[in-house]
C-alpha positions in Angstrom: 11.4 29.7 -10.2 13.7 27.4 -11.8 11.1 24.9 -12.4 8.7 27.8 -13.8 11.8 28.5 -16.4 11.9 25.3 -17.3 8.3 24.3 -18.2 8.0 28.1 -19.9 11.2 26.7 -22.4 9.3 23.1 -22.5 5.7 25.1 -23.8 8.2 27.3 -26.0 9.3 24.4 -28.0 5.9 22.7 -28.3 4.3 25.6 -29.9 7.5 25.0 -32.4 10.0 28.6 -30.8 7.4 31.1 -31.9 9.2 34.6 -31.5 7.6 37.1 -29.4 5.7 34.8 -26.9 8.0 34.4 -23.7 5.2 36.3 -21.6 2.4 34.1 -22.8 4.4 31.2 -21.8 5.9 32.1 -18.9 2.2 33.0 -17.5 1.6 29.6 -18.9 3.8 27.4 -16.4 3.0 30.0 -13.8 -0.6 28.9 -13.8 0.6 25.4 -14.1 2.9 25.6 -11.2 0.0 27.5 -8.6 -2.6 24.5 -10.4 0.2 22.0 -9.4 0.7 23.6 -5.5 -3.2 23.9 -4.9 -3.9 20.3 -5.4 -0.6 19.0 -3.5 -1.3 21.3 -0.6 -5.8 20.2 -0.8 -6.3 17.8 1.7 -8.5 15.7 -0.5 -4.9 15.1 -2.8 -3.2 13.7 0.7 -2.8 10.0 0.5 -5.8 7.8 2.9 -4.1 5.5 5.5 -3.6 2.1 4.2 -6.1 -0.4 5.8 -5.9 -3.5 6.9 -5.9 -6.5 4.1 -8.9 -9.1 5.0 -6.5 -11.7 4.6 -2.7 -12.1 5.0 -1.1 -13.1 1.6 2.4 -13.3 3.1 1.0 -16.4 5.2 0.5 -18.5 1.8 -1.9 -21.0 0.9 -1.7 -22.7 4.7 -2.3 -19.4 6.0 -1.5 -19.0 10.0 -0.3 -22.6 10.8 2.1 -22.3 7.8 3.0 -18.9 8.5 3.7 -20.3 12.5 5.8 -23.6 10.9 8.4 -20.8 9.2 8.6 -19.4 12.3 9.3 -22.8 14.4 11.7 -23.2 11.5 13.6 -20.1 11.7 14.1 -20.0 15.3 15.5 -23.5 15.3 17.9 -22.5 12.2 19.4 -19.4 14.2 20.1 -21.5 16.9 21.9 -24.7 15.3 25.7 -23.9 16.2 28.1 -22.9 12.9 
């Protein structure tokens, strides 16, 4: 409702606070709003699962033997004494 008021005051100031049309704008953002809840509720608007990438950026340019070196590296980092 409150979001409904709002967007009827937005359309009221667009068409430049015309006296006498509150109705046609409220029925305005009413539309807008059902418009707005019948595609976020479709199930074609849902978001598609995110595949795989073909390749793994976050590797680098060496791709999996540089990606395995960081690793050797870290594990011998957090196990070098303080």
């Amino acid at each position: 409702m409150e979001w409904i008021s709002k967007r009827a005051y937005s359309l009221w100031e667009e068409a430049g606070h015309p006296h006498g049309h509150d109705v046609e704008h409220w029925a305005q953002a009413v539309l807008e709003r059902e418009e707005f809840e019948r595609v976020a509720l479709s199930p074609d608007a849902r978001p598609v699962r995110a595949k795989k990438p073909l390749i793994d950026i976050a590797a680098g340019p060496g791709g999996k033997a540089a990606a395995g070196a960081r690793a050797k590296a870290s594990k011998a980092a957090e196990s070098k004494p303080i």
